[in-house]
C-alpha positions, 0 to 999 in steps of 0.5 A: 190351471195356472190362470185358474190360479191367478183369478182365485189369487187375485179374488184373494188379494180384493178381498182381504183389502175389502175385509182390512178396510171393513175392520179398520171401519168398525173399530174406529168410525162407527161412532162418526155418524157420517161415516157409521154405515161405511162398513156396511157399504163395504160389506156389501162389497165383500158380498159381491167378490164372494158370489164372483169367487161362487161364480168362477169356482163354482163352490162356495163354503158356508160355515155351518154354525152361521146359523147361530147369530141368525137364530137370535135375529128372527127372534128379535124380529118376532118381539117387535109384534108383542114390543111396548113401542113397536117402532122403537123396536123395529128401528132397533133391529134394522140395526142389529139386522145390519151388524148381524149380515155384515158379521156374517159375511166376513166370517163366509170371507174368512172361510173362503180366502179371507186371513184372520192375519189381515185382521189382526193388521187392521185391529192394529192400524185402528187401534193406532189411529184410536191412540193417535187421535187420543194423543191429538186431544190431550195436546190441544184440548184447552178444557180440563179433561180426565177421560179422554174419547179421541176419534171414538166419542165415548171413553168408554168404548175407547178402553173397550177396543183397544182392550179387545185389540191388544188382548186379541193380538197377545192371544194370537201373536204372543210369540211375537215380542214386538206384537206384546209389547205394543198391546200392552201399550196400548192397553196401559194407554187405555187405562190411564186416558179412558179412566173407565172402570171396565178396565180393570175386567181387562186386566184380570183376562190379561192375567188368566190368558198369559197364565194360560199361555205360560203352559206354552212354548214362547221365544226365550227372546220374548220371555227375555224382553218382557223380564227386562221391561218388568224389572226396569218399571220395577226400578223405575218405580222404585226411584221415583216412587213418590212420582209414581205414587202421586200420577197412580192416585190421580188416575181418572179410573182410580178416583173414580173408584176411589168415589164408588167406594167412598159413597161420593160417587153413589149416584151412578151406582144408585142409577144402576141400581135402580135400572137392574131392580126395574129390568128385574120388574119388567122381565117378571112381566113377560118371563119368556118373551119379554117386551120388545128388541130394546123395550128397556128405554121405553119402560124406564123412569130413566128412558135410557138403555140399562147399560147391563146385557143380561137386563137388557135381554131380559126385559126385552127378549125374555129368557127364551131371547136371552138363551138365544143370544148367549147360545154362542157364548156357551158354544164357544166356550163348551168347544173351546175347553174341549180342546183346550183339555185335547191339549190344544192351547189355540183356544186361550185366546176364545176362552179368555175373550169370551169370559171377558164379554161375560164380564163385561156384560154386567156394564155394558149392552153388547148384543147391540155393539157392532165390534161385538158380532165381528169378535163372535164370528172370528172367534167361532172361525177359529174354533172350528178351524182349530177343531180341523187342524187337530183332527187333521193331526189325529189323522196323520197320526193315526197314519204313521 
């Protein structure tokens, strides 16, 4: 029994470090084109420790709703026979193929030994070292810059993933006086540096999920910490006002709103708008099945992706692929209310993340984001295994 014991203990140990270093992959080298296949090597690691875990235990536990992200695969693989241009579209679901098996092992690692713990400490370290590269560039780049990248390459990825790591570690750990504090660091950092306009979507599911958490019991220390750090800004801001006033205004993200609103700036809203009223066109073409995995770029006058999901879907999937991919977003939201309402406040963190994707998804094509399937499966391992935690309580209550 004890060396029973030891082997799964061990198992645990190999695979919860294969599952930190996957992460730490995906949130900070998936951009670096020689190291953009390392997480899937990894997974593929983690797939061979879990069918040991099988061999030696003899039991092995599938989560049932795995099947979801798979349905929107197979669909995908289908459209590439009716695809504008089917090679296009089979390069791109080799791609989706790869997120989507690598998603799926983690959250069959998550089910059996992996730590969602283990994660949040790999979102951390990523998102230090994102911070850390960032800090690199401003230091030694010689050319003017207002939207810094760092390791990530694209500013706007680098807003995208310290929002979701600093929102997911608050929603997790905002107990934790130091967790917060570092999260709204890094948020704040993402904000000033990425200058990226999707920001301010961050900024409005940080307010609904601290309205959310406020309901919940929180350390009177944290509460404490988080009043003096908001009254010593305030005084700060109100001695230096002018400074404030003149680093606020010269905020990459706020003149670029500053642009959007004035008219100075019309070009990319014209882009966009042009490629919303085009994915429009091509959709009312082939309403169900649309034309293709990615077919967007193929069609465009601008043969570029149309940096809107719900268009992207549309045009290429139809709306038969469309209900497909947001069947897990409708999943995740319907179980989460419902337990939100059954008084368990675990779910704050799901229903915010994934009101925030809806958000975001008006500016961004997330079904082809690797991040975006790894924040799907946590999040549905959370929810069925919050799911558990209250029926388990249901029964021991109904036992005293």
């Amino acid at each position: 029994m004890n060396s029973s014991h030891t082997v799964k203990k061990k198992q645990n140990t190999i695979l919860n470090i294969l599952v930190f270093l996957y992460i730490l992959c995906v949130f900070t080298l998936n951009t670096v084109p020689e190291y953009s296949r390392l997480d899937f090597y990894i997974s593929v690691l983690i797939m061979l420790v879990l069918i040991v875990k099988y061999l030696h235990s003899g039991t092995l536990h599938i989560p049932k709703l795995i099947c979801l992200p798979w349905f929107f695969l197979f669909f995908s693989m289908s459209s590439i026979i009716w695809a504008y241009n089917p090679s296009s579209a089979f390069n791109i679901w080799i791609a989706l193929f790869l997120m989507i098996i690598s998603a799926s092992t983690i959250w069959i690692a998550l089910e059996n030994g992996a730590s969602v713990k283990i994660i949040v400490i790999a979102m951390a370290f990523a998102s230090f070292i994102i911070v850390l590269s960032t800090v690199y560039e401003i230091l030694f780049t010689t050319e003017y810059v207002t939207r810094y990248t760092g390791i990530l390459n694209n500013p706007n990825l680098l807003a995208i993933l310290l929002s979701l790591i600093g929102l997911f570690m608050i929603g997790l750990y905002s107990h934790n006086k130091i967790v917060v504090l570092y999260s709204f660091s890094i948020i704040i950092f993402a904000t000033i540096y990425s200058g990226s306009r999707k920001i301010v979507f961050t900024w409005i599911v940080l307010g609904i999920l601290l309205l959310i958490k406020s309901n919940m019991k929180v350390k009177k220390s944290t509460i404490f910490l988080v009043t003096i750090v908001l009254i010593a800004i305030i005084i700060a801001f109100a001695y230096f006002s002018s400074d404030f006033l003149v680093f606020f205004d010269n905020l990459s993200v706020v003149k670029r709103f500053e642009r959007l609103l004035s008219g100075t700036d019309q070009y990319s809203a014209d882009v966009r708008g042009n490629m919303i009223k085009e994915g429009f066109q091509f959709w009312q073409d082939h309403i169900w099945f649309g034309n293709g995995l990615g077919q967007f770029s193929e069609l465009s006058m601008y043969k570029k992706y149309s940096h809107n999901n719900y268009i992207e879907t549309l045009s290429g999937l139809g709306i038969i692929g469309l209900l497909f991919y947001y069947m897990l977003y409708f999943y995740l939201v319907f179980k989460s209310i419902t337990q939100f309402i059954s008084s368990n406040k675990g779910s704050a963190i799901t229903i915010s993340m994934i009101f925030l994707f809806f958000l975001w998804d008006f500016a961004l094509v997330s079904y082809i984001e690797q991040f975006t399937w790894i924040i799907l499966v946590i999040l549905l391992h959370l929810t069925t295994h919050q799911k558990k935690l209250v029926q388990q309580k249901a029964v021991k209550g109904a036992e005293i």
